[in-house]
BAFI-224671 format. One record per residue (C-alpha): x, y, z; residue number from 1; chain. Coordinates in Angstrom, 3 decimals. Example, Ala and Ser with C-alpha at 12.3 -4.5 7.8 and 13.67 -1.06 7.14 Angstrom:
2
@u=12.300, v=-4.500, w=7.800, pos=1, unit=A $
@u=13.670, v=-1.060, w=7.140, pos=2, unit=A $
END
This chain:
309
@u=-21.706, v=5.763, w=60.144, pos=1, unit=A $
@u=-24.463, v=3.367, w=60.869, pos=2, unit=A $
@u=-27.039, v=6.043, w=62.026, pos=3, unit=A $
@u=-26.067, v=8.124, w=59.300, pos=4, unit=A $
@u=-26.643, v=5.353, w=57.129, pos=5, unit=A $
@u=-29.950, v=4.670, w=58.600, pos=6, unit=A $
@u=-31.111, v=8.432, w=58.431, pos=7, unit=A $
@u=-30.361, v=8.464, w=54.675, pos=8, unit=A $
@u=-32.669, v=5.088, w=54.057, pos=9, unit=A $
@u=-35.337, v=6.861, w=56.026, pos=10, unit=A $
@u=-35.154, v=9.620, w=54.143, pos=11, unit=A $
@u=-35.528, v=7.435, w=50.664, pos=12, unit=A $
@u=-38.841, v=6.120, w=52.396, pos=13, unit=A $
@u=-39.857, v=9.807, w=52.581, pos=14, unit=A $
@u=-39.395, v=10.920, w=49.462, pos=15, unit=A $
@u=-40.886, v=7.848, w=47.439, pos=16, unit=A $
@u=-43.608, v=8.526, w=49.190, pos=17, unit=A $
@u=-43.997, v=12.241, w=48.398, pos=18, unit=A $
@u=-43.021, v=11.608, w=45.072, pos=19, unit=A $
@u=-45.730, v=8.390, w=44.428, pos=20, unit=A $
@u=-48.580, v=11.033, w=46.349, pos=21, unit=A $
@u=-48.078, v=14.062, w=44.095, pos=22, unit=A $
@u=-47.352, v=11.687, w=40.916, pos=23, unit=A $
@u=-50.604, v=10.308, w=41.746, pos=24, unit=A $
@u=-52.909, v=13.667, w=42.451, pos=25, unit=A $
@u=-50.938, v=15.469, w=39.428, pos=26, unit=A $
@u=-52.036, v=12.762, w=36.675, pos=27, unit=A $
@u=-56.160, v=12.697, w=38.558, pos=28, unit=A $
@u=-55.853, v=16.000, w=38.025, pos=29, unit=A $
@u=-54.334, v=16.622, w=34.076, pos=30, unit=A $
@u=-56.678, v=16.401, w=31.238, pos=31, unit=A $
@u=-57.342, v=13.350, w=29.286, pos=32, unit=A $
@u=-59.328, v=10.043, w=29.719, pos=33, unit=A $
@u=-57.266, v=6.769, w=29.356, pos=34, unit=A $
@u=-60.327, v=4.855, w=28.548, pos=35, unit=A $
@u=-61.114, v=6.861, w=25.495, pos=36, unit=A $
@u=-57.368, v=7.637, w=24.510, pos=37, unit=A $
@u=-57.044, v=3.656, w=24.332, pos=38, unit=A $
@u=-60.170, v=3.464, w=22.712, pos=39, unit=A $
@u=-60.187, v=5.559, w=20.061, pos=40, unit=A $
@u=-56.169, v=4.767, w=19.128, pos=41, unit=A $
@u=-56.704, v=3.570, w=16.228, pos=42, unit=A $
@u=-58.976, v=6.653, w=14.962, pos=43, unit=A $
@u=-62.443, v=4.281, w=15.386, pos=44, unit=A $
@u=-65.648, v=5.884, w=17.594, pos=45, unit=A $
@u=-66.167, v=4.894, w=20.963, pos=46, unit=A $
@u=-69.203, v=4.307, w=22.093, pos=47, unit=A $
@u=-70.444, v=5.476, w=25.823, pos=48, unit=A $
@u=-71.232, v=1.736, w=26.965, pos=49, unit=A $
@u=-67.135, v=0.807, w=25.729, pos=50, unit=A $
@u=-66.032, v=3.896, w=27.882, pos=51, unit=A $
@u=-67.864, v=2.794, w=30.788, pos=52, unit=A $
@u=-67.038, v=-0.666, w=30.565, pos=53, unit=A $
@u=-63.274, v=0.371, w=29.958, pos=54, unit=A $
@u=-63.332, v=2.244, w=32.891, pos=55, unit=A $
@u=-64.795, v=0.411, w=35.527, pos=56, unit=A $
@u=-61.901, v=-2.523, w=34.254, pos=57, unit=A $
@u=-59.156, v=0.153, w=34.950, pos=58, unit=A $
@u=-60.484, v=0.865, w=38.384, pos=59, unit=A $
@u=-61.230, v=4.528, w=37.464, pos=60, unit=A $
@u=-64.877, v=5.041, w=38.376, pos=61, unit=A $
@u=-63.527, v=4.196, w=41.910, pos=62, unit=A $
@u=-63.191, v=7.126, w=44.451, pos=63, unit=A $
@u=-60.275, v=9.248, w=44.019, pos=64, unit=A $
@u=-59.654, v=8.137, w=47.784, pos=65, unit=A $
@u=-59.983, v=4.827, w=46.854, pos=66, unit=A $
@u=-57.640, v=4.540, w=44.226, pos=67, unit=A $
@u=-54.708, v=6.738, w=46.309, pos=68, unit=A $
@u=-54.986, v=3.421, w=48.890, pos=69, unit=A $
@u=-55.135, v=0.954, w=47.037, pos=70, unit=A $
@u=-51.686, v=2.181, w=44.917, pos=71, unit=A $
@u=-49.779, v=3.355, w=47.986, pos=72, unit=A $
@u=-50.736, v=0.033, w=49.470, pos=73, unit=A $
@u=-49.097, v=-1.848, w=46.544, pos=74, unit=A $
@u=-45.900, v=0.841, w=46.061, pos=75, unit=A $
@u=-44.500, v=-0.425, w=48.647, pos=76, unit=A $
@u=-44.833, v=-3.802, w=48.256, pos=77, unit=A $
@u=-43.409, v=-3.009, w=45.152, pos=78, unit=A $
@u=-46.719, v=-3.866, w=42.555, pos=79, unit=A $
@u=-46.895, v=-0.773, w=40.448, pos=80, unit=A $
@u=-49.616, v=-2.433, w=38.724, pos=81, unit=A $
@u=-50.838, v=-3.453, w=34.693, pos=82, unit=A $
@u=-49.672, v=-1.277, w=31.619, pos=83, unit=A $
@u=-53.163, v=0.093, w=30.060, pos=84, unit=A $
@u=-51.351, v=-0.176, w=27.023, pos=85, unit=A $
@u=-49.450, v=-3.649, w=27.027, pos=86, unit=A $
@u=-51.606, v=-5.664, w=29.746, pos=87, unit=A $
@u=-47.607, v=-6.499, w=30.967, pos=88, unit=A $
@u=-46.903, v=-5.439, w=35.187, pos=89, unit=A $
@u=-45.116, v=-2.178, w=34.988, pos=90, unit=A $
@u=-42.116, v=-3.908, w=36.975, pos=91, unit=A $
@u=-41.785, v=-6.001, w=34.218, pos=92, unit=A $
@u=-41.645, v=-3.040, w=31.682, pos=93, unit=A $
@u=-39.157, v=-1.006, w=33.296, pos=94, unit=A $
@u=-37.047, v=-3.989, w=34.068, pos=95, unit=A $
@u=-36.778, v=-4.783, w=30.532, pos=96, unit=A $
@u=-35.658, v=-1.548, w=29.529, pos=97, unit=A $
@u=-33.710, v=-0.856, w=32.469, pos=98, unit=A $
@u=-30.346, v=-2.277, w=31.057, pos=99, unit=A $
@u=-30.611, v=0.047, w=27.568, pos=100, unit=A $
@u=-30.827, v=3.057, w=30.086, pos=101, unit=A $
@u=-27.698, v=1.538, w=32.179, pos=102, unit=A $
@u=-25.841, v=1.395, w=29.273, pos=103, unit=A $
@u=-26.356, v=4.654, w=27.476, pos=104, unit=A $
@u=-25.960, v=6.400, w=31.655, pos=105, unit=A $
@u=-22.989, v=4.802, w=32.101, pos=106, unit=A $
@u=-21.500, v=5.575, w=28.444, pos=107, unit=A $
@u=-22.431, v=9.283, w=29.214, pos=108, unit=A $
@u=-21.273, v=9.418, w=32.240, pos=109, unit=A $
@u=-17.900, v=7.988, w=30.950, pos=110, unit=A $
@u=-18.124, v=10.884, w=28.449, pos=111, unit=A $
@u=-18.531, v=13.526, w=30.805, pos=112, unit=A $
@u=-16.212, v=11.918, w=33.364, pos=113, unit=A $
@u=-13.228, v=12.165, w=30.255, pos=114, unit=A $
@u=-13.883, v=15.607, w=29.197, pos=115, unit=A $
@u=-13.903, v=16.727, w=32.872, pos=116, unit=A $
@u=-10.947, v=15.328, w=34.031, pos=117, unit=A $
@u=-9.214, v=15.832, w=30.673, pos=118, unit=A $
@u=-10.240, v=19.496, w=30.102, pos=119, unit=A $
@u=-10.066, v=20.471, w=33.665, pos=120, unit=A $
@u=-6.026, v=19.610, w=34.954, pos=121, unit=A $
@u=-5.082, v=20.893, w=30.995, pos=122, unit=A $
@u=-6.848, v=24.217, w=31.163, pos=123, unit=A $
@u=-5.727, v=24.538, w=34.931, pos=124, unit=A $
@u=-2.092, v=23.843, w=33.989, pos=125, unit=A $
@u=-2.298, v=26.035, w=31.373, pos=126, unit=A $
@u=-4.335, v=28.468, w=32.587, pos=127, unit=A $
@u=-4.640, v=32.004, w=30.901, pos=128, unit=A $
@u=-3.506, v=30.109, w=27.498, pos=129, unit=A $
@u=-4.893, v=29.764, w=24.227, pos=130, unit=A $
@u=-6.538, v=26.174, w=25.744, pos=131, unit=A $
@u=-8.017, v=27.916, w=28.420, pos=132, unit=A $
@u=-9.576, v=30.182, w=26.192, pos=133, unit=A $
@u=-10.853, v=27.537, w=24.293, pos=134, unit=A $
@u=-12.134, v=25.611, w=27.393, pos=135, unit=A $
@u=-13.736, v=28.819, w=28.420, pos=136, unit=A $
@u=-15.613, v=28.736, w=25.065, pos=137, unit=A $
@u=-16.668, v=25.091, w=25.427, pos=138, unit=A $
@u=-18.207, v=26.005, w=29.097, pos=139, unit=A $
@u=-20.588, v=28.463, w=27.781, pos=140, unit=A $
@u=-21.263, v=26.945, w=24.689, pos=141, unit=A $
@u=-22.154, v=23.345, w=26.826, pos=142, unit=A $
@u=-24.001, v=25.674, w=28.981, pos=143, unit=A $
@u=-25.935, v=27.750, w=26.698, pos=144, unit=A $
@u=-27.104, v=24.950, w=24.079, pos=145, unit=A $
@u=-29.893, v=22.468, w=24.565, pos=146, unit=A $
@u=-29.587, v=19.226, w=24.299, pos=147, unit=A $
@u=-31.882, v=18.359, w=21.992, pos=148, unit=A $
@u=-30.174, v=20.957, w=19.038, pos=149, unit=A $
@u=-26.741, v=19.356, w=19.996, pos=150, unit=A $
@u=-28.217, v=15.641, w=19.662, pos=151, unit=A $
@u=-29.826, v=16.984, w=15.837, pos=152, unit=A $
@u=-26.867, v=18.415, w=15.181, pos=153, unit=A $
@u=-24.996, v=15.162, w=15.421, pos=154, unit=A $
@u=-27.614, v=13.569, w=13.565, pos=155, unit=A $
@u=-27.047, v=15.827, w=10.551, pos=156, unit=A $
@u=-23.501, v=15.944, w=10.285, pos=157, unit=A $
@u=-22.191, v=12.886, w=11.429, pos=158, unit=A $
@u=-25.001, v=10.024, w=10.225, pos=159, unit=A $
@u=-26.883, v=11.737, w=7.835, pos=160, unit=A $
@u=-23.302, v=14.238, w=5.618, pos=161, unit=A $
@u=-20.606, v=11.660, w=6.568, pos=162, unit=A $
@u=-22.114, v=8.300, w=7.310, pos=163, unit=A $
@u=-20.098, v=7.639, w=10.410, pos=164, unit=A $
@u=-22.402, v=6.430, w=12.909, pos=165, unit=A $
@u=-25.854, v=5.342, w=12.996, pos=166, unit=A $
@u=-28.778, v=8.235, w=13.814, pos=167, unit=A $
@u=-31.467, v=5.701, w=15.753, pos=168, unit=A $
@u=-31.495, v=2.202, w=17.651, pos=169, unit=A $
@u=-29.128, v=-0.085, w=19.568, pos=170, unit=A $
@u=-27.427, v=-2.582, w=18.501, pos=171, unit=A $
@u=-23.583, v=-2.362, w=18.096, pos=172, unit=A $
@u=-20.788, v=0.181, w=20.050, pos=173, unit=A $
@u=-21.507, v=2.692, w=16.990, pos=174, unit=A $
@u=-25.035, v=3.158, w=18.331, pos=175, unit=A $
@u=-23.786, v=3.911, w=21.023, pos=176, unit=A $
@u=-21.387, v=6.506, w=20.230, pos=177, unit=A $
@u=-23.581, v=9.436, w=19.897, pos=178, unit=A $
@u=-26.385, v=9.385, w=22.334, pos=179, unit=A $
@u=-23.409, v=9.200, w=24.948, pos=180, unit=A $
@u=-21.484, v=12.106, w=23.382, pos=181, unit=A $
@u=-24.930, v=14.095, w=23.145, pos=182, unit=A $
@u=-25.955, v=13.208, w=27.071, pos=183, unit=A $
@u=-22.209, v=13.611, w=28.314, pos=184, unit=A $
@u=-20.492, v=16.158, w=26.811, pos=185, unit=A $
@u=-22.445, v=19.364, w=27.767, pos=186, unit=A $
@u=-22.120, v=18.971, w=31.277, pos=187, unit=A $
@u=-18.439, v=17.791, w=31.092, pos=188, unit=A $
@u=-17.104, v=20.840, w=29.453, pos=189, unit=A $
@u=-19.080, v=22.990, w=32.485, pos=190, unit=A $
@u=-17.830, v=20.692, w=34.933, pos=191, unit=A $
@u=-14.248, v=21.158, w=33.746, pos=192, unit=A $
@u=-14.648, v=24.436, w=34.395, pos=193, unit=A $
@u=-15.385, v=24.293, w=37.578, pos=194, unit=A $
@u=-12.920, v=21.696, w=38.113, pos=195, unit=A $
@u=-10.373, v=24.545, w=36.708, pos=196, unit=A $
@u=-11.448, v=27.024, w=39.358, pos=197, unit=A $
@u=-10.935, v=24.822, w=42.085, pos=198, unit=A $
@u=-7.383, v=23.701, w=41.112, pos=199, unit=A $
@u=-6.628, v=27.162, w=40.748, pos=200, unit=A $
@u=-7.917, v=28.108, w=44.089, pos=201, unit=A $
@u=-5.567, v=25.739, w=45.898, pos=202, unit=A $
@u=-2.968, v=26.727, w=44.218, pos=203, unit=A $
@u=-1.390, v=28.940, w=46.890, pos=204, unit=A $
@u=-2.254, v=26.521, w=49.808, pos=205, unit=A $
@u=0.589, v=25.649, w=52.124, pos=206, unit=A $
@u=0.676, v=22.646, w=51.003, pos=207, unit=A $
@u=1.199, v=23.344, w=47.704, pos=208, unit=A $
@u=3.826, v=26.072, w=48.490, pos=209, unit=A $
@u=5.528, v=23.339, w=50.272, pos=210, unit=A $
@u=5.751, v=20.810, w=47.157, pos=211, unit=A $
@u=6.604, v=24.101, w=44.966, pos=212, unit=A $
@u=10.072, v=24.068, w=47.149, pos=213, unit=A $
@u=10.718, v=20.615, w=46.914, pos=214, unit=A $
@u=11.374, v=21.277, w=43.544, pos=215, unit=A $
@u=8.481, v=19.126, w=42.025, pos=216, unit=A $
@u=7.409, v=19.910, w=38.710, pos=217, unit=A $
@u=3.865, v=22.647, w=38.448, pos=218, unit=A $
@u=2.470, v=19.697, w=36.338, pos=219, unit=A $
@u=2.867, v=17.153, w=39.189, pos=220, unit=A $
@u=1.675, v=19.606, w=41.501, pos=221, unit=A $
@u=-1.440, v=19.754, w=39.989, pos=222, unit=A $
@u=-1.990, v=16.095, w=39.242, pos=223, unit=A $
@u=-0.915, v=14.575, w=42.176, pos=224, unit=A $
@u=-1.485, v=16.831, w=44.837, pos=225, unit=A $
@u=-4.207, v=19.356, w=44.105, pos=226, unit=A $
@u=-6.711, v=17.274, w=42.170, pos=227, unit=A $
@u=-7.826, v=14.754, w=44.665, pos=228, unit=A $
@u=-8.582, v=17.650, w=46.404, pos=229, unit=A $
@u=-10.174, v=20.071, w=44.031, pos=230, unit=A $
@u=-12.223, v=17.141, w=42.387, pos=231, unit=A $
@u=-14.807, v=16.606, w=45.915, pos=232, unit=A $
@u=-17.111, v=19.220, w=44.911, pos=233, unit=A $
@u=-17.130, v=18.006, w=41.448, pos=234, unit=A $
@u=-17.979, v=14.230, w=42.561, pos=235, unit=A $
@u=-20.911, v=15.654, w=43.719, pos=236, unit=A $
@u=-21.816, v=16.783, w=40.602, pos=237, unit=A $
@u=-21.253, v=14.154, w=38.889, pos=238, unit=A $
@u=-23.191, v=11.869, w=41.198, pos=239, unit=A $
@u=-26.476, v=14.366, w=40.507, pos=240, unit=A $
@u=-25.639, v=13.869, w=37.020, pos=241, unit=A $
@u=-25.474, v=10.255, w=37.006, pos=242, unit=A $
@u=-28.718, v=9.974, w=38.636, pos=243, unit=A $
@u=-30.212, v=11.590, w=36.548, pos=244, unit=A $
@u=-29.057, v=9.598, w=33.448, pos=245, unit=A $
@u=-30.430, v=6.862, w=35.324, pos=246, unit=A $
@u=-33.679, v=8.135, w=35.629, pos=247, unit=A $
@u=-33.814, v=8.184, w=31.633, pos=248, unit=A $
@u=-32.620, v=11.095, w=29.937, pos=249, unit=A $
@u=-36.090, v=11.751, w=28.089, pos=250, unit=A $
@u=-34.443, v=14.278, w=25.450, pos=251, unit=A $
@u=-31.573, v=11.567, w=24.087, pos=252, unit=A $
@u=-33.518, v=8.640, w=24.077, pos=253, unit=A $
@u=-36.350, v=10.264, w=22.371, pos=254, unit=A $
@u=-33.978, v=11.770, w=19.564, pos=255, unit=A $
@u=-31.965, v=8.531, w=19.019, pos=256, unit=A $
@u=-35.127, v=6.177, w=18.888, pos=257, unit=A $
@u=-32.829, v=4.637, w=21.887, pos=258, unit=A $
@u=-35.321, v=1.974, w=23.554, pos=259, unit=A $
@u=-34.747, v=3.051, w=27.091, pos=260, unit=A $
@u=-36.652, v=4.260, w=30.188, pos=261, unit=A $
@u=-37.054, v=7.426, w=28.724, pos=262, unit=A $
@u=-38.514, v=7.003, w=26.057, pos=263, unit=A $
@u=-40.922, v=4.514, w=27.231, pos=264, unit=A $
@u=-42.258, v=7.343, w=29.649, pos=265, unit=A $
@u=-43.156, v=9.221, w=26.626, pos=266, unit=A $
@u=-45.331, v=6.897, w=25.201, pos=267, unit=A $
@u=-46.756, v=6.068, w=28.416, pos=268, unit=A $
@u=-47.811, v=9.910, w=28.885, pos=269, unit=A $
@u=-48.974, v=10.531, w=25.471, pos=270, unit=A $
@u=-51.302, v=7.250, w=25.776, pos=271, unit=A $
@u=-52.134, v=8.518, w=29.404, pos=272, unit=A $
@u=-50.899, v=4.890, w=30.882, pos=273, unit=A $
@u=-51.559, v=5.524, w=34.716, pos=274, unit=A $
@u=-49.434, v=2.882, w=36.097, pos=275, unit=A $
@u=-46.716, v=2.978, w=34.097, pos=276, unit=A $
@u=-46.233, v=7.030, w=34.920, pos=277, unit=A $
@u=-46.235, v=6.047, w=38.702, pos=278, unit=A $
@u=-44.597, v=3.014, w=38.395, pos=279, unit=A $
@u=-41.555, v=5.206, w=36.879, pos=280, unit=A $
@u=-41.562, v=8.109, w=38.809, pos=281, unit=A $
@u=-40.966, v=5.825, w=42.172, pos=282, unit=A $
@u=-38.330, v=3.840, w=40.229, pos=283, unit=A $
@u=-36.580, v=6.562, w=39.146, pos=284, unit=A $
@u=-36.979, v=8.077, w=42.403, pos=285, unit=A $
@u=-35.507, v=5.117, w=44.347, pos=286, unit=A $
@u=-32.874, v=5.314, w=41.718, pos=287, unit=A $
@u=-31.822, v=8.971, w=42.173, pos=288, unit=A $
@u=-31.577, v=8.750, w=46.022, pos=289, unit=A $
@u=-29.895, v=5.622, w=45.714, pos=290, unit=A $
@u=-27.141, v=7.282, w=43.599, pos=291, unit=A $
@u=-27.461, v=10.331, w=46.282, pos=292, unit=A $
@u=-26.355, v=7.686, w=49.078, pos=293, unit=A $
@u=-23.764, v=6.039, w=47.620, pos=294, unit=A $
@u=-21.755, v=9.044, w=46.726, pos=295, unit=A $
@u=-22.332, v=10.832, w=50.150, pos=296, unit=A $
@u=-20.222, v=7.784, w=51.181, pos=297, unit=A $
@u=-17.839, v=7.871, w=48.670, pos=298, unit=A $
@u=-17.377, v=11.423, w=49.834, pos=299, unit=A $
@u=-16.569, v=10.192, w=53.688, pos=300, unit=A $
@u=-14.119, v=7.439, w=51.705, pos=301, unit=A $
@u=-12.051, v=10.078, w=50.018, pos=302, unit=A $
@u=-12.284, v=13.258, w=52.500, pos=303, unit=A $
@u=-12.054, v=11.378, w=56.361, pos=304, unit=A $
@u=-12.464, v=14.742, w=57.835, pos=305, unit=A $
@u=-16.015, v=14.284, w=57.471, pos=306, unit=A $
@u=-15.950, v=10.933, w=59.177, pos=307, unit=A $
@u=-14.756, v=12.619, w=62.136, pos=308, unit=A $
@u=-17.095, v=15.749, w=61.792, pos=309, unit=A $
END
């Protein structure tokens, strides 16, 4: 357990630093000028002297050599660096916003955990049924429809026709309510799907045939015994997913005015803010493998067969 614990920290080293290299080359190499995009903000000429002076500041008229150093040098000691746009260090900016992303993750991942579990064991219970049909329908819809139209959708019918619940911001639980349904609740109804097709698929294990002549009830069956089982692949899954609500859903913050890391990446790439972009990408990177490790042992926890293996 130890080695493979150290194998998997190794391997976070490796890809931060893949990540922080192409991040880096990617943004040299996309057009745009940060010194004139900050400049000329406001709509008001720029004169060449400004640029240069603006530039030479930002450490751009360095080599391109010179500049990869000097940021992988301070990546890993953590110093991502000064905003262009805010003069603030970068680990100061995504620290601040860090806890609106933990909180809209963690609501959708709640979300999606509900309709999973919820929709999976009923549709497998009552499998070829009216709700299975209607879980079937939910699977492709969730699959099929961005989530951008789904989070406008909301909008429209349920802040802007009925009133119920705010359309932008943070503030109070009703905020809240449906960024997390918009980031959760397409993936859910696919994951209960799959969730289904699992159950299903142990259904005619021994052991299973075994509880059947026991007498206990096809309900229990499927609760009790076949679920811990059948739910493994989909904890996988669902780690990936949280991850990547961690890493900012972009889409969902952006369409809920939801002051998170997502959104802050989008004005940091529309204002061309170098350090910022990098800063993020390793964050969220460190973030994502971090999630990666911790349910690979969760796995090991609840399946020992791989602790033996």
């Amino acid at each position: 357990m130890i080695r493979y614990g150290l194998a998997r920290l190794l391997h976070l080293f490796f890809v931060i630093f893949f990540v922080s290299t192409f991040t880096f080359l990617l943004l040299r190499l996309a057009p745009g000028d940060p010194a004139y995009i900050l400049l000329t903000k406001h709509n008001v000429p720029a004169s060449e002297e400004a640029l240069i002076a603006l530039r030479e500041e930002l450490g751009l008229t360095e080599s391109l050599w010179s500049q990869y150093i000097h940021w992988l040098k301070d990546a890993f000691l953590w110093d991502w660096g000064t905003s262009y746009v805010s003069k603030e260090p970068v680990v100061k900016e995504l620290v601040y916003r860090l806890p609106a992303t933990l909180e809209l993750a963690f609501a959708g991942l709640l979300v999606m955990f509900l309709v999973t579990i919820i929709l999976g064991i009923s549709t497998a219970i009552y499998s070829n049924n009216c709700l299975d049909l209607v879980g079937r329908m939910l699977a492709i819809v969730g699959s099929s429809v961005p989530t951008f139209w789904l989070g406008f959708l909301f909008i429209y019918f349920f802040s802007v026709q009925f009133g119920w619940f705010p359309s932008m911001g943070r503030g109070t639980l009703q905020h809240l309510v449906l960024p997390a349904i918009t980031l959760g609740l397409g993936l859910g109804v696919v994951y209960a799907r799959i969730l289904r097709t699992n159950m299903l698929e142990l259904n005619n294990q021994p052991f299973v045939k075994a509880a059947k002549m026991r007498g206990i009830s096809r309900t229990r069956i499927f609760i009790f015994h076949i679920f811990k089982h059948a739910f493994l692949p989909v904890l996988t899954m669902l780690g990936t997913s949280l991850a990547f609500m961690l890493a900012g859903s972009v889409i969902v913050e952006t369409i809920f005015s939801w002051p998170g890391l997502g959104k802050y990446i989008i004005d940091a790439i529309n204002m061309r803010d170098y350090p910022v972009i990098q800063g993020y990408v390793v964050f969220t990177s460190c973030l994502f493998v971090t999630v990666h490790i911790i349910v690979d042992f969760i796995y090991v926890v609840l399946d020992p067969r791989l602790t033996v293996r």
